[in-house]
Structure formats: structure tokens, C-alpha cells
N, C-alpha and C positions, 0 to 999 in steps of 0.2 A: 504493500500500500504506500508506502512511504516513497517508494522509487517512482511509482507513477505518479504519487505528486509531483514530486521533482522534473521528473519529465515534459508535462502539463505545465505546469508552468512554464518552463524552456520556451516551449510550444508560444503559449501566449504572449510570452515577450518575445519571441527571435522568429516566429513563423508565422501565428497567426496575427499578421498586421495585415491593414488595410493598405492600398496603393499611396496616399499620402503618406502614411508612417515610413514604410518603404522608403522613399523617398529622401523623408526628411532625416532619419536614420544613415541614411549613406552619406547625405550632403556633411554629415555633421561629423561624420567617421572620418570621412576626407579629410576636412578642415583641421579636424585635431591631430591628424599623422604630420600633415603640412606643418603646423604648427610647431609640433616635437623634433622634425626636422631641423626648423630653425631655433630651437631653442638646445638642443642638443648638439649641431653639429655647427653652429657659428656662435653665438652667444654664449656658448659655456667653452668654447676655444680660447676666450679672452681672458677670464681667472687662472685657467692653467694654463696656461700657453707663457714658456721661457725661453728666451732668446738660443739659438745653439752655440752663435760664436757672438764676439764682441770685437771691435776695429782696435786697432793694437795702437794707432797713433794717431792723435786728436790733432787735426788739420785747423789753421784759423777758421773763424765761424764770423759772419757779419749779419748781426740784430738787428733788422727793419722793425721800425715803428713809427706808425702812422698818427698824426695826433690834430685835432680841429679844438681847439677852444677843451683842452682836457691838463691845463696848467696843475687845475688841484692833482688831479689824476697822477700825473708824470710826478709834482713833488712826494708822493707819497710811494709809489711804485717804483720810479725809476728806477734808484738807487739800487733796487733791487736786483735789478737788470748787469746795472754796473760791474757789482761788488759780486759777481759770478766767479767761481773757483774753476777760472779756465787758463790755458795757459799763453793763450793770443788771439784775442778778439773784439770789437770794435762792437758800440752801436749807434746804429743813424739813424735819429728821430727827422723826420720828415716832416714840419709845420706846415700843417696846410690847411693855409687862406685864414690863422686864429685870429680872433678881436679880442683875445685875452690875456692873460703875461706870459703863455709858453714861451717867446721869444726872449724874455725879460729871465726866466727861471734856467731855460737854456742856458743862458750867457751865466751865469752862474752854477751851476754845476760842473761847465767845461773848465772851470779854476780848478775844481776839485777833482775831475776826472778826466785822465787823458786819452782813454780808449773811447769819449762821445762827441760825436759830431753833428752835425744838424745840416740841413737844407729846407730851404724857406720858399711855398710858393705863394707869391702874395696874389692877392683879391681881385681879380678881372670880372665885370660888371657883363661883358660882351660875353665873356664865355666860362660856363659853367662845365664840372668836371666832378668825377664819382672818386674813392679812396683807391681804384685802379690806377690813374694817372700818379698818385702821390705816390703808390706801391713799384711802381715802374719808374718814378724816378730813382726815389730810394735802391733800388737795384743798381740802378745804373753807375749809383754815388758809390755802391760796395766795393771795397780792397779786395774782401777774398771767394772765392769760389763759393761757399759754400754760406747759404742762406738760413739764417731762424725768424720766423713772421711770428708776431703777437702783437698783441690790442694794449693804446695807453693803459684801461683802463682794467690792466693782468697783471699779475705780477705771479711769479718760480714761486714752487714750493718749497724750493732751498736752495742752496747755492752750488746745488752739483746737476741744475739744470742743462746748461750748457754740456755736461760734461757726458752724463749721460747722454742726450742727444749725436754727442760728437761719437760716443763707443758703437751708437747702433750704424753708423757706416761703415757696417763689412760685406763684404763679397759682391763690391763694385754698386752699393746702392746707390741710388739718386735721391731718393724721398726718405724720408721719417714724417711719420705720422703718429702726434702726441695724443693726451687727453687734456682739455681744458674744461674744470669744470665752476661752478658757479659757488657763491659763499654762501653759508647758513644763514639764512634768516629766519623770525618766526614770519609764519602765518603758511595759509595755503597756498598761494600763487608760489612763495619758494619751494615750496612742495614740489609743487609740479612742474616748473622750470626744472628743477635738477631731477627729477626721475626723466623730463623729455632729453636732458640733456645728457644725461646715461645711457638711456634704452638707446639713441641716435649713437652714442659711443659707443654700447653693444655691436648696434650692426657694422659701423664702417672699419672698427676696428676686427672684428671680428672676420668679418669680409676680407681685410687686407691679410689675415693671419690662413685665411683656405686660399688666397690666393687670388683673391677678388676684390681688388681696388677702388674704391668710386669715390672715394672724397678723404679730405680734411677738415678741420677748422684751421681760421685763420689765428688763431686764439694760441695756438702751440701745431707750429709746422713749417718744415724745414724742405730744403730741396737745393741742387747746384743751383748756380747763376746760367749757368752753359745750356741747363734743360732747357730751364724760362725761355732764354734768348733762341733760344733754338728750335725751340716750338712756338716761336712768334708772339713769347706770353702770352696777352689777354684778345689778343686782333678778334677773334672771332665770337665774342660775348662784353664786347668793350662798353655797347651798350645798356646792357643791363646794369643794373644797381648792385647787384650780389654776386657771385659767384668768383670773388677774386681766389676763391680758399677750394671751392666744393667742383667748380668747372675746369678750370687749371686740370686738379688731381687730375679728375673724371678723364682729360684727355690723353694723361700724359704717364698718368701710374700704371705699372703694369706687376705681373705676379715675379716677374722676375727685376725691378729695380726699386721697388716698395719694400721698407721695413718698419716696425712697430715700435714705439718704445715706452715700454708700461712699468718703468719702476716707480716707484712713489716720488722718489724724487726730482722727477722727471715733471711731475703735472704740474699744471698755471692753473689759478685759479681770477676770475671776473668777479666783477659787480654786476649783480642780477639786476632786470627791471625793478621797479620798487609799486608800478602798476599793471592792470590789466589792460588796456590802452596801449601800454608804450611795448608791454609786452607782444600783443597784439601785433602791432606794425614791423618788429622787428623779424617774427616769425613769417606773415604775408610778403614782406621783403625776402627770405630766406626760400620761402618756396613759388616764388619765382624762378629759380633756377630747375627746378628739378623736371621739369620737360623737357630740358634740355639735355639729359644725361645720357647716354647710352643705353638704346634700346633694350640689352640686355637687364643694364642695373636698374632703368624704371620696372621690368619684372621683378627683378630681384625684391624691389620693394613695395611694390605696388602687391604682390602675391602676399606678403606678409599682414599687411593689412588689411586686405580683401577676404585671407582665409581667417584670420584674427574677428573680421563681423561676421564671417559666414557660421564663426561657431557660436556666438550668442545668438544670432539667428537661427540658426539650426533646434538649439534649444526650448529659444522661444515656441518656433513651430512647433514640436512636440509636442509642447505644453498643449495649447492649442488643441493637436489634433488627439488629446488626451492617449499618449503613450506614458511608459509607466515610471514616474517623476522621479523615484527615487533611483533608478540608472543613470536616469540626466545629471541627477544631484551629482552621483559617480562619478561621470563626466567632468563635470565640471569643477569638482573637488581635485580633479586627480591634474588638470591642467593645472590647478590655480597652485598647488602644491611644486608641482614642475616648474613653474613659471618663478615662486618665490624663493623657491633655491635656487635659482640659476642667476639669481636677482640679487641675492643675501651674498653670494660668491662675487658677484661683481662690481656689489655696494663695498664688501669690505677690500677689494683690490683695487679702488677709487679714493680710498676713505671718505664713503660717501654717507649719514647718514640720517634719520630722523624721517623718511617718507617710507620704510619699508611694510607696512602694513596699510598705507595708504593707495599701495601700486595695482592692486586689482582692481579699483576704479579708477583711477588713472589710464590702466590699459583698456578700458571701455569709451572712456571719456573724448581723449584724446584723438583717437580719428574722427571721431563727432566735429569737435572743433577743427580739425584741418582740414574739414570737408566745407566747414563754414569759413574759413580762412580765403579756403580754394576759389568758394564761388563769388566771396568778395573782391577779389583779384582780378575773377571774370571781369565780373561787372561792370568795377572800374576800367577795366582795359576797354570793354565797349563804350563806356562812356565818351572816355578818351578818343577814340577814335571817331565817334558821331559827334562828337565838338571840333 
């Protein structure tokens, strides 16, 4: 008796379903293999993934930074920049276009330090110009081969930034790609800035470590002068607003001249937005670029998120077409469990913390919002256009 219960039941949940359930049962089987996929064989490459070799001799390094009216900024960071435990390296703050004392604060630090220099573009009324131009001059202003990009408003985790960086150029790389992540603050919006700003570390970092490249930040990332120049730097996205950091990579990184570099001492950390607004624009600015990526990597990412709502979808439907909840529950426990270890492993190889119980809605949330992001972006662009 007992065995045909057992069986009977099997029956009811795995055979006798209706064509919907069918259905909705596969779509959602799918979604969650997909899913485990990426969370298993990129996203969890990133916490244990160790370099095999390290570069035996640290080449000069030349620190671009870019800076617009970011005076407090650079006083409080620069320094940090400076006072790097490297053993010959320079950095070239780029002023551009400030109406505030960066030029004034410059000229004062270069008493104190002799490896920074500056270049100044001043204020043209007739023509306007994005952090590309001031990024491309800066290059051009570089002594040495080998480039480190970050933002006024970052500063190293320690003073063995540079140095690490310099170790991960071996076996003839061209790129290093860092983590830059954002400062603790209270409330929710820092919540979720640094889990979007991790999970996006996840993927490219992760990507770059199977061998699939598609982006940086500008925040902490390095490459020759000889690529940039070589690959015509920005010519072909000059336009756009964004993509000095993520469109570059995208064309130019490959699985053979791409390296990682994840020691702690290695990461920069920002100053997060401090509103929902400013956060807002900065993100619709950011995914601007991402149609422009390589057909490949808009799958690559676009699949992640697609299968990521196909599985609360999935669920939902079930729901719905009343199949039997507490398997779904199953489901759905067993990803979210997957999902927070894999999360817990790459919050603590970030030191990242304080949102990790917070990240199962966040991972619901967030493509919500960059779908609304998306069609804002549209919109504006038609606007723009029909004016």
C-alpha cells in the first residue's frame, strides 16, 4: 500500500499534468539549468580563481586621471594615488574644462610630489567634448607604455595597488582588469549600488577568467598605450557618452591578452551616488553602451537575465495553473541557496559587505529597473530625434 502511494503521487506531480503545467514545468527547468550554469561555471570562477604565474618585473606604469571641477575629490584621494609602493611611475591628472581650484590644488601638490603632472584643457564655448577626449589626451601626455585608468573620485585600497596590477602582466598580456567597488553607506540605495556593482563584477570578471572578455571599468583598469593607439582608441564610439572603459575592452580584449587581478589589495574603491536620480542617470548613461557590444556578449548577457525572469515567471505560472507549490517552493529555495553562496564567496573576496540577505530581491528587482532604464533611453532618443 504504501509503495503505491508513492507511486500515485509521482504520477500526479511528474505525469499527470495538464498541457499548461507541461509547459510551464519545462520552461522553468530550463531557466534554472541556465541559471546554474552561470552561476556555477562563471560567477563562482571569480572567488577561487588564483593567478598561475605573476610578471617577475614591474615595468613603469602611467596613472591617467581625469578630473572636471573634482578639487575636493583629488585633495582627499590623490595623494593616495601618489604615495603608491611602486618602483617608477608617474600620474597625469588631466583638468578638464574645471571652474574650481583643481588647477590651484595641482600646482600645489606638484611641490610635494614629483612623479605628478597635469594637463589642462581649458573651456571652448564653440565646442563641446565627453571624458574621451581628456582620456586620449592624457594618453598621449604618458612617459610609459603601460597605462592605469581610475576616476578623481577612487582612490587604492593600499599602497600595493600599482604593484599588484604591474605583477599581473605575464605571458605577454595587454589588459588587466581590476574590481572597483563603491563605499558603505547606510541606507538602501547603497545596498543596491554595491550588490549591482558586484553581480556586474561577477560577470565580467568572471567572463574574463573562462576566457570571455567584454568589458572593464574605468574605475580600476589598465592596458599598453601601443593597444589604445593601435586600435584607433575611441574613433569608433567617440560619440557616445560612455563606453570609454566597457567599448574599448569589448573590442580589443581577447582570451589570450586579458588578465584579472583580484587580490585585495589591488581594488579602488568610489563614492557612490548619494541619490536615486543621480543614480538613475548614471546607470541610463552606462547602458547606452551595451548594444553596442559584440553580438556574442549581448547573449552572453542578455541570456542571463532573460533566463533569471523566465524563472520567476515560470513559477508564477505554476502557481496559477495550480501545480503543486511546495516543489516550486523546492525550486526556488534550492536556487536562492545556490545563488547566496556563490554571492557570500564573492562578497567576502571583495570585502564586500552588509546587503547579503538583501540580494534575493535585488536579483528580482533589478532587471525590473533596467528594463525601465532601457525604455527611458528609448524614448529620449526618439524624442531627440523628432526635435
Amino acid at each position: 500500500m504504501h509503495i503505491i502511494f508513492k507511486s500515485d503521487f509521482v504520477q500526479d506531480i511528474f505525469f499527470n499534468l495538464t498541457t499548461a503545467q507541461w509547459i510551464g514545468l519545462s520552461v522553468l527547468t530550463v531557466a534554472l539549468l541556465v541559471q546554474l550554469i552561470y552561476y556555477l561555471f562563471i560567477y563562482l570562477k571569480v572567488p577561487v580563481w588564483e593567478p598561475n604565474e605573476v610578471s617577475e618585473s614591474l615595468e613603469p606604469i602611467s596613472v591617467i586621471i581625469c578630473a572636471r571641477n573634482e578639487a575636493e575629490n583629488l585633495a582627499i584621494h590623490l595623494p593616495k594615488v601618489l604615495e603608491q609602493d611602486y618602483p617608477d611611475f608617474e600620474v597625469i591628472v588631466v583638468n578638464d574644462c574645471s571652474g574650481d581650484d583643481t588647477e590651484m590644488l595641482l600646482a600645489e601638490l606638484k611641490l610635494k610630489y614629483r612623479n605628478l603632472r597635469s594637463t589642462t584643457i581649458e573651456q571652448d564655448n564653440k565646442f563641446s567634448h565627453g571624458k574621451k577626449l581628456a582620456l586620449t589626451i592624457g594618453m598621449k601626455a604618458a612617459k610609459y607604455e603601460r597605462l592605469v585608468l581610475t576616476d578623481a573620485d577612487c582612490y587604492p585600497a593600499s599602497d600595493q595597488w600599482l604593484k599588484e596590477i604591474g605583477k599581473s602582466y605575464s605571458h605577454k598580456k595587454l589588459i588587466v582588469l581590476g574590481y572597483g567597488g563603491y563605499l558603505t553607506k547606510p541606507g538602501f540605495l547603497n545596498k543596491l549600488i554595491r550588490f549591482d556593482t558586484l553581480f556586474i563584477a561577477m560577470q565580467y570578471l568572471g567572463s574574463a577568467i573562462i576566457k570571455r572578455p567584454y568589458m572593464g571599468v574605468g574605475r580600476n583598469l589598465s592596458y599598453n598605450k601601443s593597444l589604445f593607439f593601435g586600435g584607433k582608441g575611441f574613433s569608433s564610439h567617440y560619440k557616445l557618452k560612455s563606453g570609454d572603459d566597457d567599448l574599448f575592452i569589448n573590442e580589443n580584449a581577447t582570451g589570450a591578452n586579458t588578465a584579472v587581478c583580484l587580490a585585495k589589495e589591488s581594488f579602488t574603491r568610489s563614492i557612490p551616488q548619494s541619490s536615486f536620480s543621480l543614480w538613475a542617470q548614471q546607470k541610463k548613461r552606462h547602458l547606452t553602451t551595451a548594444p553596442h557590444y559584440k553580438v556574442g556578449d549581448k547573449w552572453l548577457l542578455g541570456l542571463e537575465t532573460f533566463t533569471r525572469m523566465l524563472f520567476y515567471a515560470g513559477i508564477i505560472f505554476l502557481l496559477i495553473v495550480k501545480w503543486n507549490p511546495w516543489i516550486l517552493l523546492g525550486f526556488f529555495v534550492f536556487r536562492m541557496l545556490v545563488q547566496l553562496t556563490i554571492l557570500k564567496l564573492n562578497m567576502n573576496k571583495f570585502d564586500e559587505k552588509g546587503f547579503w540577505l538583501w540580494s534575493p530581491i535585488f536579483d528580482l528587482i533589478l532587471p525590473m529597473i533596467y528594463l525601465f532604464f532601457i525604455i527611458s533611453n528609448s524614448l529620449n532618443r526618439q524624442r531627440n530625434t523628432w526635435n
